[in-house]
C-alpha positions as CSV (number, residue, x, y, z in Angstrom):
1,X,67.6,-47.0,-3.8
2,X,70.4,-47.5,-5.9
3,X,71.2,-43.7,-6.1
4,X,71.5,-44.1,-1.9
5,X,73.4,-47.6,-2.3
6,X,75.7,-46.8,-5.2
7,X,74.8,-50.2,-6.8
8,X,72.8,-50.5,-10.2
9,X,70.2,-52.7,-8.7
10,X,68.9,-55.0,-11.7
11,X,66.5,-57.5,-10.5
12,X,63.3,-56.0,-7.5
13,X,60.8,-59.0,-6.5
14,X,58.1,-57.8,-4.6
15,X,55.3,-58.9,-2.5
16,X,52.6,-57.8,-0.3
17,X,50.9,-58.4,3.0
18,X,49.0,-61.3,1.2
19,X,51.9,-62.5,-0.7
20,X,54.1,-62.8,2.3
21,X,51.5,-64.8,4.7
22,X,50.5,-66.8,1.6
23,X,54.4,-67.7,0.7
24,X,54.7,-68.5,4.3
25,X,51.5,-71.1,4.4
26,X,52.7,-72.6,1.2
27,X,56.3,-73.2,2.9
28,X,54.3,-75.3,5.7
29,X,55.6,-72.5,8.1
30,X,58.7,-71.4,9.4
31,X,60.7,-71.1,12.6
32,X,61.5,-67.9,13.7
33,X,63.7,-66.6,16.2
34,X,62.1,-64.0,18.1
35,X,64.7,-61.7,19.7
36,X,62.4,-60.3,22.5
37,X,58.9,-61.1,23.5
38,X,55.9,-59.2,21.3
39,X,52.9,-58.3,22.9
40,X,51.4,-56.4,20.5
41,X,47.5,-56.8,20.0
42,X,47.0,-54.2,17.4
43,X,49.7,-56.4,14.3
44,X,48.6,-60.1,16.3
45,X,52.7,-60.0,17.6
46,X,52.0,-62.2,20.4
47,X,54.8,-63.9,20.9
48,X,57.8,-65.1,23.4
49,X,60.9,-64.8,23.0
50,X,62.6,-67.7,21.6
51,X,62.0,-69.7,18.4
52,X,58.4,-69.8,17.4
53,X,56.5,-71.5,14.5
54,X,54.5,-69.3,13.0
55,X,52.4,-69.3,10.3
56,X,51.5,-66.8,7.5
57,X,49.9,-64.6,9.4
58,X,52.0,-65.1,12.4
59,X,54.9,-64.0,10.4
60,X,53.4,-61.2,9.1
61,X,52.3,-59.8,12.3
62,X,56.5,-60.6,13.2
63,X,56.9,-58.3,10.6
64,X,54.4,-55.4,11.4
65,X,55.2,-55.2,15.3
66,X,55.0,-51.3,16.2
67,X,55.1,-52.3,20.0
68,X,59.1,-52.0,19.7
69,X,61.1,-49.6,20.6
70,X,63.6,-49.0,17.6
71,X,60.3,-48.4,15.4
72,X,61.1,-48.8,11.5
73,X,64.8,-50.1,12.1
74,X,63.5,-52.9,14.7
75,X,60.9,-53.8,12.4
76,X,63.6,-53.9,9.2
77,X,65.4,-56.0,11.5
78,X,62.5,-58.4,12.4
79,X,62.0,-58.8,8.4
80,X,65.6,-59.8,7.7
81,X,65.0,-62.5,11.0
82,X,62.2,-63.9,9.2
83,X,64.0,-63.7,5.8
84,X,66.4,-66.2,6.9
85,X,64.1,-68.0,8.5
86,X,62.8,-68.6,5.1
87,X,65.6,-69.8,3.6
88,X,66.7,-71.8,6.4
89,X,63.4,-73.5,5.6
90,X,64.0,-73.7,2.4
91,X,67.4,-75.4,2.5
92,X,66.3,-78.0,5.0
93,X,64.3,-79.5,2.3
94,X,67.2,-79.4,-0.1
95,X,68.9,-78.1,-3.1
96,X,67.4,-80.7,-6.2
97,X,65.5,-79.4,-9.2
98,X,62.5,-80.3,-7.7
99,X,62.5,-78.4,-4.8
100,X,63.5,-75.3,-6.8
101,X,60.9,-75.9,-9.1
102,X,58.6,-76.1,-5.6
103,X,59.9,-72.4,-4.2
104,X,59.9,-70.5,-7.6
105,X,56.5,-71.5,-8.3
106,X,55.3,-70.2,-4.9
107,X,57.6,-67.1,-5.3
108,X,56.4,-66.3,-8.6
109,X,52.5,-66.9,-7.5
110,X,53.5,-63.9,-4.4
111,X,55.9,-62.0,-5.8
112,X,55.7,-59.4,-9.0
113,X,59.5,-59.9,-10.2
114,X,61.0,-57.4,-12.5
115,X,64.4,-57.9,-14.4
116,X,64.5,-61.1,-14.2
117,X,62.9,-63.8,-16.5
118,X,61.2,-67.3,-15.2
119,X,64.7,-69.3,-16.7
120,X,66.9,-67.0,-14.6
121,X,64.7,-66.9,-11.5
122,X,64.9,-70.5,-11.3
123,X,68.8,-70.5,-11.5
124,X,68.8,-68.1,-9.1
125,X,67.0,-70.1,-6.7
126,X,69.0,-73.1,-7.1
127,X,72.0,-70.9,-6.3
128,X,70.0,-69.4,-3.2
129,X,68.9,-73.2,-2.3
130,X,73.2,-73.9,-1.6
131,X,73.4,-70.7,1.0
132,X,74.1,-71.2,4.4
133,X,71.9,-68.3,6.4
134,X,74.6,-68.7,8.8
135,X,77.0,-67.1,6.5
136,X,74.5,-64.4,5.7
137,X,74.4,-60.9,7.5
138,X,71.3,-59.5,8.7
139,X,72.0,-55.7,8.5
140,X,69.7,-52.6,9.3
141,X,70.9,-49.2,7.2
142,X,72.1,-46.6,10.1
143,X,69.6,-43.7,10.3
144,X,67.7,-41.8,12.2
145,X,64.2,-41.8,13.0
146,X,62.3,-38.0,12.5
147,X,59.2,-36.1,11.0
148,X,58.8,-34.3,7.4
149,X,55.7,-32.9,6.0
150,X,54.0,-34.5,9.1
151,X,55.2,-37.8,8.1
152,X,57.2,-40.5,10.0
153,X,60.7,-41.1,8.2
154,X,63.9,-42.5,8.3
155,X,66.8,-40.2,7.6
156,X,70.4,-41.9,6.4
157,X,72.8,-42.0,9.1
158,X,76.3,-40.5,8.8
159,X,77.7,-44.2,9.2
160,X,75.8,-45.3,6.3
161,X,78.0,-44.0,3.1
162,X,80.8,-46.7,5.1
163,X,78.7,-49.3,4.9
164,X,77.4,-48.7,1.2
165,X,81.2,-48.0,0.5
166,X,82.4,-51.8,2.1
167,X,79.2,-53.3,0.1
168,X,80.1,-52.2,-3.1
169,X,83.9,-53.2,-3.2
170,X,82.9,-56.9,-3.3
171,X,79.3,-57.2,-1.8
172,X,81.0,-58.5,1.5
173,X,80.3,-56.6,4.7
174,X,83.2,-56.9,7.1
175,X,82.5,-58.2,10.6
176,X,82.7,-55.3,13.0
């Protein structure tokens, strides 16, 4: 990824289906906003459009919906929605100590974290804890759907070196 992005990522926390709809059950739930209804009974996305409390596994079948069209880009999209759903969650119960103490340890239970130790993670949370979602963008990579080697994949799209390019200058992605 940081080949494609141009950007020496230094810190990857990751999770898994488990982790996510655990994280999510810990947080008491989250409200999401669900761009277009989800009928979908193979992930559980069963859902109308509008904002919907949803628990762990709710969310996670948010984020597995292949009833879309769009296919991997809609579903990239539906994970930023929930995303920020998250940390609007998160900063409605405030920025103290405790409550960063209260999300890391959940995120550290779900999450494998690499380059980055507990003392920094916490920090980082607290500075997480004082961001407005509203100020943050929720952007897909341009590609292309297609096929290689029989496999479903996602091919960068030519508008996609621009929008690594505006990234990098000062990790600020102009409105357009």
């Amino acid at each position: 990824m940081a080949a494609l992005v141009g950007i020496d990522i230094q810190i990857v926390l990751t999770t898994g289906f488990e982790g996510l709809a655990a994280m999510v059950d810990e947080m008491g739930g989250i409200d999401v906003d669900v761009p277009v209804p989800m009928n979908d009974p193979k992930s559980g996305a069963i859902f109308p459009a509008g904002t919907v409390r949803m628990d762990g596994g709710a969310a996670l079948a948010f984020t597995r919906n292949r009833s879309l069209s769009g296919g991997d880009f809609t579903r990239t999209q539906n994970q930023g929605i929930l995303v920020l759903a998250g940390l609007s969650k998160l900063r409605d119960s405030g920025p103290s100590a405790a409550n960063a103490l209260k999300w890391m340890a959940v995120l550290a239970r779900h999450t494998r974290y690499d380059g980055i130790g507990l003392g920094d993670l916490y920090r980082l949370g607290r500075v997480a804890l004082t961001i407005d979602p509203a100020n943050v963008r929720n952007v897909t990579m341009p590609g292309n759907g297609g096929s290689a080697a029989n496999q479903s994949v996602v091919f960068v799209g030519g508008s996609a070196p621009g929008l690594f390019a505006d990234f990098r200058d000062d990790a600020i992605l102009q409105r357009s």
